[in-house]
C-alpha positions in Angstrom: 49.1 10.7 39.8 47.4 8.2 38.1 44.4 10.6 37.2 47.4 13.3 35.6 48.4 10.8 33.5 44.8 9.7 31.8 44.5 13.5 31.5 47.8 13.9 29.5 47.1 10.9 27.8 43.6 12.3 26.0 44.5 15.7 25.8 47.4 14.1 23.7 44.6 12.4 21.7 42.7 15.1 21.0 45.9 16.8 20.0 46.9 14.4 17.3 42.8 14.8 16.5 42.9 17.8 15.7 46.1 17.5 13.9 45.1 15.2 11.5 42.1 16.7 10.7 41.9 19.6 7.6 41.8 23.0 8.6 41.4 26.3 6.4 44.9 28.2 6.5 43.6 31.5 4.5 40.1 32.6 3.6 39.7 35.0 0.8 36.5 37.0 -0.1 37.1 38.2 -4.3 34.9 39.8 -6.8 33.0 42.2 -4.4 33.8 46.0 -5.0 31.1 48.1 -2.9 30.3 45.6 -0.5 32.6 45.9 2.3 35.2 42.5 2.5 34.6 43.0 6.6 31.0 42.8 6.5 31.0 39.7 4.0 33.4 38.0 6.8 31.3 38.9 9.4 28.4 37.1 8.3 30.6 34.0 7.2 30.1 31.1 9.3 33.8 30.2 7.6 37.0 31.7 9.2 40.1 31.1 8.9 42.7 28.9 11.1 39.5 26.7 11.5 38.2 22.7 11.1 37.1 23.1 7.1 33.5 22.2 7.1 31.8 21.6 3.4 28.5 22.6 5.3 29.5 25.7 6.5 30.9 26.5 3.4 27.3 25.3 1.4 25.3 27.2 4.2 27.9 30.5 3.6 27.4 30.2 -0.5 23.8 29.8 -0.2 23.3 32.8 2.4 25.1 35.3 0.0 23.2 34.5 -3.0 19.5 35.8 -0.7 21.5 38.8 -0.2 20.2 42.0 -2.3 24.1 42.7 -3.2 25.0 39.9 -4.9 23.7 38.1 -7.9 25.6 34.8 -7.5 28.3 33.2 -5.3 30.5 30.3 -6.0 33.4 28.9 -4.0 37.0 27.5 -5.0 39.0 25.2 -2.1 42.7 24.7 -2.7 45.0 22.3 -0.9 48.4 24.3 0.2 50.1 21.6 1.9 49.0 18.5 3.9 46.0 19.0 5.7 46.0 23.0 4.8 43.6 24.9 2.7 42.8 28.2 1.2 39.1 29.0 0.8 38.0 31.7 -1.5 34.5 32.9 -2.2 34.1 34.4 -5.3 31.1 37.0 -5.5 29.4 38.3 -8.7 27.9 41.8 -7.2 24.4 43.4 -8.1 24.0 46.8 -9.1 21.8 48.1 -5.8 20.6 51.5 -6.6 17.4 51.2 -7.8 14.8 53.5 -9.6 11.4 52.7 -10.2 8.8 53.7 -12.3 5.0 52.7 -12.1 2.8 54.3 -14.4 -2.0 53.5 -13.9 -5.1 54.9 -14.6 -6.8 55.9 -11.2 -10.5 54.8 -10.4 -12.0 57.9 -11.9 -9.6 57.9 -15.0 -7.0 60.4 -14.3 -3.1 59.6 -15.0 -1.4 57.9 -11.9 2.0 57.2 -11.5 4.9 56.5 -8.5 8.7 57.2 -8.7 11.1 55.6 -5.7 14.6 55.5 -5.4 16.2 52.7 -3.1 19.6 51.5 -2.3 19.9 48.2 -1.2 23.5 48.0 -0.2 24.1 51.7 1.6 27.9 51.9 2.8 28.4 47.9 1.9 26.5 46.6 4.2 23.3 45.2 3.2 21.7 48.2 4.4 18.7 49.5 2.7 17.6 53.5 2.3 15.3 54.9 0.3 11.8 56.1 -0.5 8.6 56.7 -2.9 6.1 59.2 -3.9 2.5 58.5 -5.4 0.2 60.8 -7.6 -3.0 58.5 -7.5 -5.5 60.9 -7.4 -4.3 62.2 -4.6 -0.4 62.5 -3.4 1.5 59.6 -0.8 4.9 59.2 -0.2 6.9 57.4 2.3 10.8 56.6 3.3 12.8 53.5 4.8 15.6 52.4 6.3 16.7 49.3 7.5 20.2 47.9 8.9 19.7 43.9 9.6 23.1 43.3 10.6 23.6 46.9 12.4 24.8 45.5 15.8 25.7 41.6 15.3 25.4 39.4 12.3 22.4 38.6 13.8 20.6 41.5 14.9 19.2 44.6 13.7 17.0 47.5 13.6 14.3 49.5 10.7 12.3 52.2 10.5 9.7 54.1 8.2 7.5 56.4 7.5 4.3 56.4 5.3 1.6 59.0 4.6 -0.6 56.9 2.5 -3.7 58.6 0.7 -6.1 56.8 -1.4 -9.5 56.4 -2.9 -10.5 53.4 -1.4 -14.4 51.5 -2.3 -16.1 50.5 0.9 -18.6 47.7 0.8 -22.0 48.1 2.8 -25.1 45.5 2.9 -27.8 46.0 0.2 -24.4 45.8 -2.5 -24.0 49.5 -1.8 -20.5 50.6 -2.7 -19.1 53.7 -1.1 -16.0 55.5 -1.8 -13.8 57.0 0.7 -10.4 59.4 1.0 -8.2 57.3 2.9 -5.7 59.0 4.9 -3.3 56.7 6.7 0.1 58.6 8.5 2.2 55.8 10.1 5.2 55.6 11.8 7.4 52.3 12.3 10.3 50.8 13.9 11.6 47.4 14.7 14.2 45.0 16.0 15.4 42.1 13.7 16.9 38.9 14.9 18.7 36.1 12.6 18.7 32.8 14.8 20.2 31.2 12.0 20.6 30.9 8.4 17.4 29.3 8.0 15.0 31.8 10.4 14.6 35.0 11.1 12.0 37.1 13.5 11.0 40.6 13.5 9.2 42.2 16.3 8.2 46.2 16.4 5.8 48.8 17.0 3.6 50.9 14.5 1.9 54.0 16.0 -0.7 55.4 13.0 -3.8 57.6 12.6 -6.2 56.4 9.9 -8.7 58.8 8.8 -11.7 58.0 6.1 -13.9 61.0 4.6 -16.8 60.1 1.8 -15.9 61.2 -1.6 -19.5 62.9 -2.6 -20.3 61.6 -6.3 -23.3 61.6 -8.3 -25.8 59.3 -7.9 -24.1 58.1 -4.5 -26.2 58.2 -2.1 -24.3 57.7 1.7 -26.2 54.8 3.4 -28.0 55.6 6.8 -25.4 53.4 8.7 -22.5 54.7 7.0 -20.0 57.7 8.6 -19.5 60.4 6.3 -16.1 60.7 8.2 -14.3 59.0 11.0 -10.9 59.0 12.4 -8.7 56.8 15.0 -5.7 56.7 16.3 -4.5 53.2 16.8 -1.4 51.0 18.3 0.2 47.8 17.0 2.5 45.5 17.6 3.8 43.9 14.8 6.1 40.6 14.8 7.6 38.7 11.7 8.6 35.3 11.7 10.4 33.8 8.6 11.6 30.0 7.7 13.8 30.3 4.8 15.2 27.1 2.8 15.0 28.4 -1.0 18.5 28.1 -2.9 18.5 30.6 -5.8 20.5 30.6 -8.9 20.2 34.2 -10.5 16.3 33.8 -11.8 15.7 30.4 -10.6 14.1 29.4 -6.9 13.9 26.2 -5.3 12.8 24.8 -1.8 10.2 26.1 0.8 10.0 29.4 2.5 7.1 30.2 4.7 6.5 33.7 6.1 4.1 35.0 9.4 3.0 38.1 10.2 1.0 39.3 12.6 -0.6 42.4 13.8 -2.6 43.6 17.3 -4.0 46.9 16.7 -5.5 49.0 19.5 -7.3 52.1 19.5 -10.5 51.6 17.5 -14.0 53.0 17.5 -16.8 51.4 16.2 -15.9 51.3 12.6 -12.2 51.0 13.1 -11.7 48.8 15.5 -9.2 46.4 17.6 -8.7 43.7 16.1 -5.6 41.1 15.3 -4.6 40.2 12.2 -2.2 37.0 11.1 -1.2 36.0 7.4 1.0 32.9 6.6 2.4 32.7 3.4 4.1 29.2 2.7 5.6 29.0 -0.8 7.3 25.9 -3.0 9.3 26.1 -5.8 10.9 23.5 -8.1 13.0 23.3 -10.7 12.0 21.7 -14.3 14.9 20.8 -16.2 17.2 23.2 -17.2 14.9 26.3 -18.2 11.6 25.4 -16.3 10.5 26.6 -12.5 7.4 25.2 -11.0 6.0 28.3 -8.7 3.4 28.0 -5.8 2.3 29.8 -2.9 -0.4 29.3 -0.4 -1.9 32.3 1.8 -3.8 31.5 5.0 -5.1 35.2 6.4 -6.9 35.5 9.5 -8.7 38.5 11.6 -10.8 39.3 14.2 -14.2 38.8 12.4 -16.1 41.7 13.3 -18.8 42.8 11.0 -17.7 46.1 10.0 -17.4 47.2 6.3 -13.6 48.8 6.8 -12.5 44.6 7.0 -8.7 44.4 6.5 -8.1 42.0 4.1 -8.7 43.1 0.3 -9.1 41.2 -2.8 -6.7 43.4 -5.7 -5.1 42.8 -9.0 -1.8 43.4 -7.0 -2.2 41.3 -3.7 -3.6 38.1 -4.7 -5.6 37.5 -7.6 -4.7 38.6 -11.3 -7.2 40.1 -13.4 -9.9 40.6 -10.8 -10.1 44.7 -10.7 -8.9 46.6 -7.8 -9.9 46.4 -4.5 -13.3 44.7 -5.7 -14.3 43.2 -1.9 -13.2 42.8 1.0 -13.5 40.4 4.3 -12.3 38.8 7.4 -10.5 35.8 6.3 -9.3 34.3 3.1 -7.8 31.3 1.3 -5.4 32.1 -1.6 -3.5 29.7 -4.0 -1.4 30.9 -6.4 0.1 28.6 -9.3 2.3 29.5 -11.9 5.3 27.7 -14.2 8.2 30.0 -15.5 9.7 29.2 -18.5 13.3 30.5 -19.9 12.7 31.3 -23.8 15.6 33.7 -23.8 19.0 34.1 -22.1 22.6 35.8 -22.6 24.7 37.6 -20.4 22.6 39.8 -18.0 19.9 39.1 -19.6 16.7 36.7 -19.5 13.2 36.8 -21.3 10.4 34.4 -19.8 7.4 33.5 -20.2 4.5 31.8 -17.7 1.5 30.6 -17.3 -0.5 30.7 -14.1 -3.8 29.7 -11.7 -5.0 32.4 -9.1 -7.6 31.0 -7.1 -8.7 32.0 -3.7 -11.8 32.1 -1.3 -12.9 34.3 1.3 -14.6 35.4 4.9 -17.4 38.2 4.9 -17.7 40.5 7.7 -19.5 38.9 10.1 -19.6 35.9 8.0 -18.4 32.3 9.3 -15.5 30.1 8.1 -17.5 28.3 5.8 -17.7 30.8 3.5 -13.7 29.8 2.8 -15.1 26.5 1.4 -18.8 26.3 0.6 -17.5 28.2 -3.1 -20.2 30.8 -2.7 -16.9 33.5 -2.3 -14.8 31.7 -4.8 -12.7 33.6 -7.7 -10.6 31.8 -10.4 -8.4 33.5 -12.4 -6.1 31.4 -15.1 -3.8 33.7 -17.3 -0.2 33.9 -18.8 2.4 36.2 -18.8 6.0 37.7 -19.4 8.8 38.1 -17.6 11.9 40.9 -18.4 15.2 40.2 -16.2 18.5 42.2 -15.4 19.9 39.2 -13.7 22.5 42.0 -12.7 20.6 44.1 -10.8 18.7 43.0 -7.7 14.9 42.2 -7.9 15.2 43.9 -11.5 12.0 41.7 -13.3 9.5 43.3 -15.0 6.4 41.3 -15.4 3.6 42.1 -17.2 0.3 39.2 -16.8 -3.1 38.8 -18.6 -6.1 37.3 -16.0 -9.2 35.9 -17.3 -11.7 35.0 -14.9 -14.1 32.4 -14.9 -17.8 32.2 -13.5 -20.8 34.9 -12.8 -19.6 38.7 -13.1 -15.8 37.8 -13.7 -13.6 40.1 -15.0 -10.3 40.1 -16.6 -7.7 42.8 -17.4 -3.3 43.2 -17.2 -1.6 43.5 -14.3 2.0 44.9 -14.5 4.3 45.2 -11.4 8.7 45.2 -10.9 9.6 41.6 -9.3 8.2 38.3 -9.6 4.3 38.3 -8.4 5.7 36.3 -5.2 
């Protein structure tokens, strides 16, 4: 009897506990017109006829604004009576559908140019579709879709397709530089998995087959130890893993975000061969007053170090350093550091103008080579350089940036790099 009692007695307690304690009444979702109001509660840690929890709300706020439908997200908490609230979200929406437009010269002069199409926010749910084709000399295209919340708020599914054809330079001993049709047909898929607001994994498979021809030119002679063509058909396994703590406020980013992935390809001949490739990019921003953000990211790559002249990592105008040419060497390993400040000159309404000024630095691995290459500065490449920023704050991942290089030391080179979002 005795032991009924106690139990009464703190079930009582917890009773009047619970009583006491605030809870959320009614939870509203406003301001959102093609995302779906289900899916935005779905992913809501908030619910209603729950404890009200200021973290939840904070960790709910700051979710929706790394979300590719909306531009910003604020919240407004009401008392109704007593220890009842209402909680509404109130979302600003971006416009998802995006076109895009990339106009180059190729390597041997002729006009280049790629067109995509990509909706970020297919049937209101996050859900992104789309696809691209590429007249660089010779013609690519490929097509995506990927569903991160298609069977839980926390788990989901993508796949693509790629037929990627380029006019790559190859890199032999002796400084002989060969250049190759590149021919890469790939198919993807893969599972993704949200533990929690803060990391997310990826894991999948990629089944491809790479195929290199030599491009004869004058004057090119084809070294004795290099195919004229060569073909494989290779395996991976891919796997993402992603630590997210950046808060973003329409152009501005601060915290830390650091991002694996990793690759172990199968299949290889002598040329192309297995190998297993990691990259880790860890990236810092702060905010500088009212118009300034401080931008950094570091980039530790890693692979097998075979000495083959088809290595995997690439140093490019568009990857890594700005200013340096395209595709001007290759190797096994690398160090990167990337440096820039954003500054706000202009803003009103949808719109923002910046400007920025930035260090590209980085180091790497030769075939073959030994780690300290990465620090002995014989592989070293500096690039300072400024730039401008256009911004549809409205529209997701909408900046157009357009930067100057200007590198420093023995057989630098400089030139303008322009790309659609921020260079990282």
């Amino acid at each position: 009897m005795n032991k009924i009692i106690i139990a009464f007695f703190f079930m009582g307690l917890i009773s009047m506990k619970l009583s006491a304690q605030n809870r959320i009444k009614e939870f509203e979702i406003e301001g959102n017109k093609k995302t779906r109001t289900s899916f935005l509660e779905r992913l809501a840690l908030v619910k209603s006829q729950t404890v009200l929890d200021s973290v939840k709300i904070e960790a709910d706020i700051r979710r929706l604004k790394l979300s590719p439908s909306v531009a910003n997200a604020t919240y407004k908490v009401v008392n109704l009576s007593g220890n009842q609230y209402k909680v509404t979200y109130v979302i600003e929406e971006n416009f998802t559908i995006i076109p895009g437009l990339g106009i180059s010269t190729a390597n041997n002069g002729e006009f280049a140019f790629r067109v995509s199409l990509f909706e970020f926010n297919l049937l209101g749910r996050n859900q992104l579709i789309g696809g691209f084709y590429r007249r660089d000399i010779f013609d690519s295209y490929g097509a995506f879709w990927e569903a991160p919340y298609l069977f839980t708020r926390k788990f989901g599914f993508g796949i693509n397709y790629q037929n990627l054809i380029s006019q790559e330079p190859v890199f032999f001993e002796d400084n002989n530089t060969v250049n190759y049709q590149f021919d890469s047909r790939a198919f993807e898929a893969k599972f993704m998995y949200e533990y929690n607001f803060h990391n997310r994994f990826e894991l999948g498979v990629n089944i491809s087959k790479e195929i290199y021809n030599f491009i004869a030119e004058e004057e090119v002679v084809l070294p004795n130890d290099a195919p004229a063509e060569l073909d494989a058909n290779k395996l991976a396994i891919i796997s993402e893993y992603e630590y997210n703590n950046i808060n973003i406020d329409y152009q501005y980013k601060e915290g830390f975000r650091s991002l694996f992935t990793g690759r172990l390809v199968t299949g290889g001949n002598e040329f192309l061969k297995n190998t297993f490739i990691g990259r880790n990019d860890f990236e810092y921003f702060k905010r500088i007053g009212d118009k300034g953000n401080w931008a950094n990211r570091l980039r530790l790559a890693f692979a097998t170090n075979d000495k083959t002249p088809f290595a995997p990592f690439a140093v490019d105008n568009q990857l890594n350093l700005r200013g340096v040419g395209n595709t001007i060497d290759r190797g096994t390993a690398a160090i990167v550091i990337n440096s820039e400040y954003r500054h706000t000159l202009f803003e009103k309404g949808w719109f923002a103008f910046q400007t920025n000024v930035f260090v590209d630095a980085g180091s790497w691995r030769n075939p073959g080579g030994n780690f300290g290459e990465l620090v002995d500065g014989s592989t070293v490449r500096l690039y300072p350089g400024a730039g401008i920023r256009f911004i549809h704050k409205r529209i997701f991942n909408a900046v157009f940036r357009l930067d100057y290089g200007y590198g420093i030391g023995n057989e630098a080179t400089n030139g303008i790099v322009f790309g659609i979002g921020q260079y990282f």
